[in-house]
C-alpha positions as CSV (number, residue, x, y, z in Angstrom):
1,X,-56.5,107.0,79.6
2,X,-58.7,104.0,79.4
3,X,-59.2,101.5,82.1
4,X,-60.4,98.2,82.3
5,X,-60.6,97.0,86.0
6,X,-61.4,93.0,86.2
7,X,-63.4,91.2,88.5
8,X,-65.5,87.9,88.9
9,X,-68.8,89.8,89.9
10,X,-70.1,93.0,91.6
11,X,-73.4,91.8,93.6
12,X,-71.6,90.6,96.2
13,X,-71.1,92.3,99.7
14,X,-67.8,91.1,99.7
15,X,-64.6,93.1,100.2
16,X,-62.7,93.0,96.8
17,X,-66.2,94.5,95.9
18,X,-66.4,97.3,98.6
19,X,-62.6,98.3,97.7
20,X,-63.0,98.1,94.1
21,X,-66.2,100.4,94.1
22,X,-64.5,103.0,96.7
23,X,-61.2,103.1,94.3
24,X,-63.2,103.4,91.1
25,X,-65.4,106.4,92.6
26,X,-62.5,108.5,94.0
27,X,-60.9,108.0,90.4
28,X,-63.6,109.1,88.6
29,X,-63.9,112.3,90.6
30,X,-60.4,113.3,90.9
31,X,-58.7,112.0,87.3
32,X,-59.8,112.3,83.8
33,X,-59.5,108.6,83.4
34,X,-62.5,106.5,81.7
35,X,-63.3,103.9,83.8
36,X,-65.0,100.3,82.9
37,X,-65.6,97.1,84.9
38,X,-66.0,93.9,83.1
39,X,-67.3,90.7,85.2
40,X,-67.4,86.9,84.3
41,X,-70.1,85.8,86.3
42,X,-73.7,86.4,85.8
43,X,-76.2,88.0,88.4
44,X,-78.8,86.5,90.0
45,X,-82.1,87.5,89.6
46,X,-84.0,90.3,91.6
47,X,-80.0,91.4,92.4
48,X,-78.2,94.6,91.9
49,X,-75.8,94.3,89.7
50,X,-73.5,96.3,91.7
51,X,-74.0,96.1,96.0
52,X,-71.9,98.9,96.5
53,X,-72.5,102.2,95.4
54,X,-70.7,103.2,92.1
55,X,-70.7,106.1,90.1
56,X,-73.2,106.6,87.2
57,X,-70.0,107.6,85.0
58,X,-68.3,103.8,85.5
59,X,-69.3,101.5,83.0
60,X,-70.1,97.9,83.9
61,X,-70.0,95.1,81.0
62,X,-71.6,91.7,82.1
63,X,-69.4,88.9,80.0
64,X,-71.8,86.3,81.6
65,X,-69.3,83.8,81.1
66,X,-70.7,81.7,84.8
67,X,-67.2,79.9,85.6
68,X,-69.6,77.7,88.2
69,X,-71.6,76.2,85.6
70,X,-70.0,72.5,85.8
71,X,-68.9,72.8,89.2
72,X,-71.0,69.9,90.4
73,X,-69.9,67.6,87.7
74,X,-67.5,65.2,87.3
75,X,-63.5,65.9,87.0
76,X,-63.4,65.2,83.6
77,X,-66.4,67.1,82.6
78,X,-65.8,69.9,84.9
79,X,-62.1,70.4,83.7
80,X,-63.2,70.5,80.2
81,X,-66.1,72.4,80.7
82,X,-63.7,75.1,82.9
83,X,-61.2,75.1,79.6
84,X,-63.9,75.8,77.3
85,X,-64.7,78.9,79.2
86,X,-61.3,79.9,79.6
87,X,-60.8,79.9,76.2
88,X,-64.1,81.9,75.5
89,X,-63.2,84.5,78.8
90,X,-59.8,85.1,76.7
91,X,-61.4,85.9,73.5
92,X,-63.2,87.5,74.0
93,X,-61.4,90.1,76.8
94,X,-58.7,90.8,74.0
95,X,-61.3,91.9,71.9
96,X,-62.9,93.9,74.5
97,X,-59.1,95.4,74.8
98,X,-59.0,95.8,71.1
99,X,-62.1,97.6,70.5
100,X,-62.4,99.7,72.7
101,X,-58.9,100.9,72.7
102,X,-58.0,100.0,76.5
103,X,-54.8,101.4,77.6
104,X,-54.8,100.0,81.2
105,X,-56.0,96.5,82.5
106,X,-56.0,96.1,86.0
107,X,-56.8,92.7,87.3
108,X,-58.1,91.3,90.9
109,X,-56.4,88.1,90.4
110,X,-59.6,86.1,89.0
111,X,-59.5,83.7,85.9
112,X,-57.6,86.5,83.8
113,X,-54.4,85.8,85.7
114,X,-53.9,82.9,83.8
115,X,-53.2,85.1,81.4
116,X,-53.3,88.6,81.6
117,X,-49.5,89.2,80.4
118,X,-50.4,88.1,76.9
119,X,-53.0,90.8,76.7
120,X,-52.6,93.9,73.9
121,X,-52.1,96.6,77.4
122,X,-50.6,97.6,79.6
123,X,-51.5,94.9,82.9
124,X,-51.4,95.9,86.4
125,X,-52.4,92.8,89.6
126,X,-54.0,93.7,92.3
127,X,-53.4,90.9,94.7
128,X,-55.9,90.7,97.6
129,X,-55.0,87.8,99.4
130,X,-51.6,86.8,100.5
131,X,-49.1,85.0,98.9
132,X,-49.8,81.2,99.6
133,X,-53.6,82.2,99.6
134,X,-54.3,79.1,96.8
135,X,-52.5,76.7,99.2
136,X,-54.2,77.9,102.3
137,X,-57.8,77.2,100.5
138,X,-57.0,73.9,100.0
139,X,-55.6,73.0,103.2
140,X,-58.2,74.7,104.8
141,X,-61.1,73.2,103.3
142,X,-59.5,69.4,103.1
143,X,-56.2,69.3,104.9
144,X,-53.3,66.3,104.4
145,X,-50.2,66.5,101.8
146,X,-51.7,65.8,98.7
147,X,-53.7,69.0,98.9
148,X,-50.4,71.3,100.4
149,X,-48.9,69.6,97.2
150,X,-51.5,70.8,95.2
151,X,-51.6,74.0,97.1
152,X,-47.9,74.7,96.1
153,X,-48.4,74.1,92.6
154,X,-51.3,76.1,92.6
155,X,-48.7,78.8,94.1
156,X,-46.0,78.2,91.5
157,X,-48.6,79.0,88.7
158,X,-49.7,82.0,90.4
159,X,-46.3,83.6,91.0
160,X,-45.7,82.3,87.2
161,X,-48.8,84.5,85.8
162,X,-47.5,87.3,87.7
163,X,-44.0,87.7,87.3
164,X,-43.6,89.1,83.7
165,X,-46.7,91.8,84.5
166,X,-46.0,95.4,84.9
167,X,-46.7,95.6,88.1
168,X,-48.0,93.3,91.0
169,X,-50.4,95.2,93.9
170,X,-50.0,93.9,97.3
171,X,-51.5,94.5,100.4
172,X,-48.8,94.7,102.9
173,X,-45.1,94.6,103.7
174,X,-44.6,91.4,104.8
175,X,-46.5,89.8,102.1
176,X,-44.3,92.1,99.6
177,X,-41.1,90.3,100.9
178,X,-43.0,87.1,100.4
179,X,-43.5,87.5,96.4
180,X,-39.9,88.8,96.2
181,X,-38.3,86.1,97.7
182,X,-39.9,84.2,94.9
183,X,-38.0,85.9,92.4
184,X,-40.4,89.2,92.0
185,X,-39.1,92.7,90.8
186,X,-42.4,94.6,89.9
187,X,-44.1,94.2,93.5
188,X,-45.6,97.7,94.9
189,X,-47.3,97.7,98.6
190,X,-50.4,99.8,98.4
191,X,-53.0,98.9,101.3
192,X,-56.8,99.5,100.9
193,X,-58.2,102.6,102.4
194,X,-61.1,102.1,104.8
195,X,-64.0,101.8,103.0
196,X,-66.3,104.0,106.1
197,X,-64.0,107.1,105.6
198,X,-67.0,109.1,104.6
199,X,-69.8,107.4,106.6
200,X,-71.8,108.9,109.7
201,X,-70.4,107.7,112.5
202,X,-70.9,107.4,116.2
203,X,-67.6,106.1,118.0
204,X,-68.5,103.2,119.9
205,X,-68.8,103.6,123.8
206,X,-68.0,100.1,124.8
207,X,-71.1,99.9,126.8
208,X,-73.1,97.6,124.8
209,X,-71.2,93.8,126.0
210,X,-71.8,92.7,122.7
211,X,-68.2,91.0,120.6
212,X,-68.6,92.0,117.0
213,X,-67.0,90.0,114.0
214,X,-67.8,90.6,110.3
215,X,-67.4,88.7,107.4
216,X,-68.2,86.4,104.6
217,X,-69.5,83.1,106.3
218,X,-66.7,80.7,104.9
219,X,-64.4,78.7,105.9
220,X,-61.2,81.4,105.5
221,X,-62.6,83.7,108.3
222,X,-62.6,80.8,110.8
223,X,-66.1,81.4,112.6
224,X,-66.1,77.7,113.4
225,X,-63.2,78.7,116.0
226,X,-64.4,81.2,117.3
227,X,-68.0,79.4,118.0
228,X,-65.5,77.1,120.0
229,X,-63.9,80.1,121.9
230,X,-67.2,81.8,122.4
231,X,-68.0,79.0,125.0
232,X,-66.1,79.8,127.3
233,X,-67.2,83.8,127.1
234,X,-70.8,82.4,127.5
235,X,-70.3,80.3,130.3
236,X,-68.5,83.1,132.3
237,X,-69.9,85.7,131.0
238,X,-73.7,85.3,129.9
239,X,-74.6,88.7,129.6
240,X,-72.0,89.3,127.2
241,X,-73.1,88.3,123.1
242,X,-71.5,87.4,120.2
243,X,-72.6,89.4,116.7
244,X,-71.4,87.5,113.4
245,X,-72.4,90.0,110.2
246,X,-71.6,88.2,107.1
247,X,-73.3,85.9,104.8
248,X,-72.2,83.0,102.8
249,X,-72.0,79.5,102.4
250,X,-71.3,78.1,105.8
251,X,-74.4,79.3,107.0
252,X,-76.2,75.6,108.0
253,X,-73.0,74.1,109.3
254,X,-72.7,77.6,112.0
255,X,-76.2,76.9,112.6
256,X,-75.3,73.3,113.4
257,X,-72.7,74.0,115.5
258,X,-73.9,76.6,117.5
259,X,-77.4,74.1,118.2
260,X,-75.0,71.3,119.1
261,X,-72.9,73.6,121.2
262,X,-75.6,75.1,123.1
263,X,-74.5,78.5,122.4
264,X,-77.6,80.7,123.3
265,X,-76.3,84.6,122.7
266,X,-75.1,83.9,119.1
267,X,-76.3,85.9,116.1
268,X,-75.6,85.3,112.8
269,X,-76.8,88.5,112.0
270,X,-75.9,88.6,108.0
271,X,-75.7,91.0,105.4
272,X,-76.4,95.0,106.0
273,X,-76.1,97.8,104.5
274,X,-75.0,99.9,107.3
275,X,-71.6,98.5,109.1
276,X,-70.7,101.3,110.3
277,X,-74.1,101.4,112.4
278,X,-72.5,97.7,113.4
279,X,-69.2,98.5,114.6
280,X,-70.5,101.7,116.9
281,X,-73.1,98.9,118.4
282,X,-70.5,97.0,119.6
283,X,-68.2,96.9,122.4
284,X,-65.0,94.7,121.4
285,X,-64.2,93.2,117.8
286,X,-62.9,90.0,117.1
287,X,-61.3,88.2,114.2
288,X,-60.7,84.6,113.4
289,X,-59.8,84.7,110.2
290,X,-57.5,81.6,109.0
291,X,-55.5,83.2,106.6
292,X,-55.9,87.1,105.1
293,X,-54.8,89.7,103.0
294,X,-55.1,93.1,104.7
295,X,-58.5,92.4,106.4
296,X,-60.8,95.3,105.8
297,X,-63.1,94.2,108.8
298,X,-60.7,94.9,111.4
299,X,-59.2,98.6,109.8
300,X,-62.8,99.2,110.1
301,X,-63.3,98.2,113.5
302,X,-60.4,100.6,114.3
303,X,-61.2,103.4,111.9
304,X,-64.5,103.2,114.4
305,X,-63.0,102.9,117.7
306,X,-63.0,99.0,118.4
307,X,-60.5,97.2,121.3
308,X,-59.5,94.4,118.7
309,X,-58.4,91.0,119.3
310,X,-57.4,89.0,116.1
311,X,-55.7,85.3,115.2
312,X,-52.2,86.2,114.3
313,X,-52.8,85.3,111.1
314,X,-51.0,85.3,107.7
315,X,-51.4,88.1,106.7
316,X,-52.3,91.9,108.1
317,X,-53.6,91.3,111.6
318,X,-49.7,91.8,112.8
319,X,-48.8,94.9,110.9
320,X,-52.6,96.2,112.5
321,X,-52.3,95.5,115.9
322,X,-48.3,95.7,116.7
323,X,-47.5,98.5,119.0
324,X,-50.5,98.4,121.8
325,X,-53.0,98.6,118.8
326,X,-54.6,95.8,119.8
327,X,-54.3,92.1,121.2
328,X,-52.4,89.1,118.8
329,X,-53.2,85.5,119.5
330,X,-51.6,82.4,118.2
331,X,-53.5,81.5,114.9
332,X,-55.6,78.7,115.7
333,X,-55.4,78.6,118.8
334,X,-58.6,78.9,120.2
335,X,-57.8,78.9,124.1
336,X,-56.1,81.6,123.9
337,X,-58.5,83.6,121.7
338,X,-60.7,82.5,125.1
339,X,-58.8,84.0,127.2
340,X,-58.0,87.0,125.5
341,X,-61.1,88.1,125.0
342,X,-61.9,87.0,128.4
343,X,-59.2,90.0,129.3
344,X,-60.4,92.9,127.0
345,X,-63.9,92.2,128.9
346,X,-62.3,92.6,132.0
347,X,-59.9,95.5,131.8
348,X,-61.9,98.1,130.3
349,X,-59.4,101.1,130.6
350,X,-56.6,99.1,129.3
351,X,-59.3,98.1,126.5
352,X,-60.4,101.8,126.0
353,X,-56.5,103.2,125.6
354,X,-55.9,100.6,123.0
355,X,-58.6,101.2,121.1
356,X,-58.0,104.9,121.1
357,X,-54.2,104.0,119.6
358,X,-56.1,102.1,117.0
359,X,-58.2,105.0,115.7
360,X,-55.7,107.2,115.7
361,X,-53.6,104.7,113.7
362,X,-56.2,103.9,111.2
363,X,-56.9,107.6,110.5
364,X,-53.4,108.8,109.8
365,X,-52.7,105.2,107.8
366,X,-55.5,104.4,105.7
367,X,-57.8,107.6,104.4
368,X,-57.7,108.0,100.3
369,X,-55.7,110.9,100.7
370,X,-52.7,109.0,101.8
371,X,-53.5,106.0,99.6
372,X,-55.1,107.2,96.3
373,X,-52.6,109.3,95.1
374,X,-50.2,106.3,95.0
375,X,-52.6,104.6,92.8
376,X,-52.7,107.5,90.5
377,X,-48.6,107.8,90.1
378,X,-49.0,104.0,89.2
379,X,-51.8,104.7,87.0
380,X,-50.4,107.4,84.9
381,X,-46.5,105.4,85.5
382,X,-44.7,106.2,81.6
């Protein structure tokens, strides 16, 4: 069979990235499949085209369509310059399909969406984000009604693109019941497997007093809260420090913030190529996201051991962390991210036992053994 897996771009250290790279590797060893990745947007110069790893048998073809070209322009311009491209990015992908003879396309939910039905294959989402993810931008980024207007119409076209496909990937249950309340039939929960299955690692001793939280720098993963929290933990705790790996686009304004606040045992530590290295450095993991899919940061963070605190976010960090996993705090509310955190610093053997149900968890729940195969019966579905 020939697949076609679609994604905006490869160079970044993102997620979607990691878990597309990891997927695409085990199924290049273990089926017969023929495996191609085709992007949209262009690669920087003096970068990888690929971050991750990937196998030298895996195709990549570069479309270099750059969706971000007119993204500084006026609304007019920028709309039309955005349909132009879609236009292009369609052609030319059914030709691609055509060609080549793909018999499988398997989208990440990027421009394709729009639509990926009317394509001559078989078409498979994968959804990474939750449900309302489109709305939960918007609102995040500007807030009021007009954008939670937007933000559900945004919705309504997404759940619109992806009804009539085969089949719709999601990350968890509750995110499952979410799409079929909407009127869904063809929605399958398969979670990510951890992308440090097969790393060295060194289970973290909780000795270091250093609070670890990873990801992109934007305004999703809510760092900006947690900079707020943190003060507290500083002022009470000053030999403790705060370890933010990411990179991204938020990177002045958490600079800003953590000058005006006075924060002095911050570090905004960003990209690396070792996280596993990362999570066996540290002594307690924290996440702040806003809104998630099934965040990959904080199965890793188990996988190695971590005491986890999390925003009880939509969606993931409950379906993690129920059953003594971990510790759930009111999304958003930043007190009481304070004081948790506060606790897990000062109950170590509570801390230690939790994080030892974690592991355990994460081993049995998310290796490619217990996930892959349910990739491959959807695969190779007649």
């Amino acid at each position: 069979m020939r697949i076609l897996y679609c994604i905006p771009m490869l160079y970044n250290s993102g997620g979607m990235e990691r878990v597309l790279t990891q997927k695409v590797n085990w199924l290049i060893a273990h089926t017969k499949h023929a495996i191609t990745i085709l992007t949209t947007e262009p690669t920087p110069n003096g970068v990888k085209e690929a971050y991750f790893h990937l196998d030298k048998r895996i195709q990549v073809v570069a479309l270099n369509i750059d969706f971000n070209a007119d993204y500084t322009k006026a609304l007019p311009a920028k709309w039309y310059g955005h349909m132009r491209r879609m236009r292009m990015y369609k052609r030319a992908l059914k030709d691609y399909i055509q060609t080549h003879q793909i018999d499988l396309c398997i989208s990440l939910c990027g421009k394709e969406i729009a639509f990926l039905n009317s394509l001559p294959c078989r078409t498979i989402a994968e959804m990474h984000f939750a449900k309302d993810q489109r709305k939960q931008l918007l609102t995040a980024n500007h807030g009021g009604w007009f954008w939670s207007f937007l933000g559900d119409i945004r919705t309504w076209q997404l759940v619109r693109a992806v009804k009539p496909l085969e089949q719709l990937v999601v990350l968890t249950k509750e995110d499952k019941i979410e799409w079929e309340k909407a009127g869904l039939t063809n929605v399958t929960c398969i979670p990510n497997p951890c992308s440090i299955e097969h790393q060295k690692l060194s289970i973290s001793s909780q000795k270091s007093k250093t609070i670890l939280a990873v990801g992109r720098l934007h305004e999703q993963k809510g760092f900006d809260l947690l900079l707020r929290a943190w003060q507290g933990i500083e002022a009470h705790y000053p030999e403790w420090s705060l370890r933010i790996v990411g990179e991204g686009e938020k990177r002045n304004e958490l600079e800003t913030q953590i000058a005006q606040l006075g924060l002095k045992h911050v570090c905004l530590a960003g990209q690396t190529n070792n996280i596993a290295a990362e999570y066996s450095s540290a002594s307690i993991f924290v996440l702040s996201s806003r809104y998630e899919g099934l965040p990959l940061a904080l199965i890793e963070a188990m996988w190695c051991g971590l005491p986890c605190v999390a925003f009880d976010c939509l969606q993931g960090p409950a379906e993690l962390l129920t059953d003594n996993r971990g510790w759930l705090v009111p999304s958003g509310n930043i007190q009481a991210l304070t004081k948790q955190l506060e606790y897990a610093i000062t109950h170590p053997k509570e801390t230690k036992v939790r994080a030892q149900q974690a592991q355990t968890y994460a081993h049995t729940t998310f290796n490619e053994a217990a996930i892959m195969p349910k990739w491959v019966q959807l695969i190779e579905k007649k």
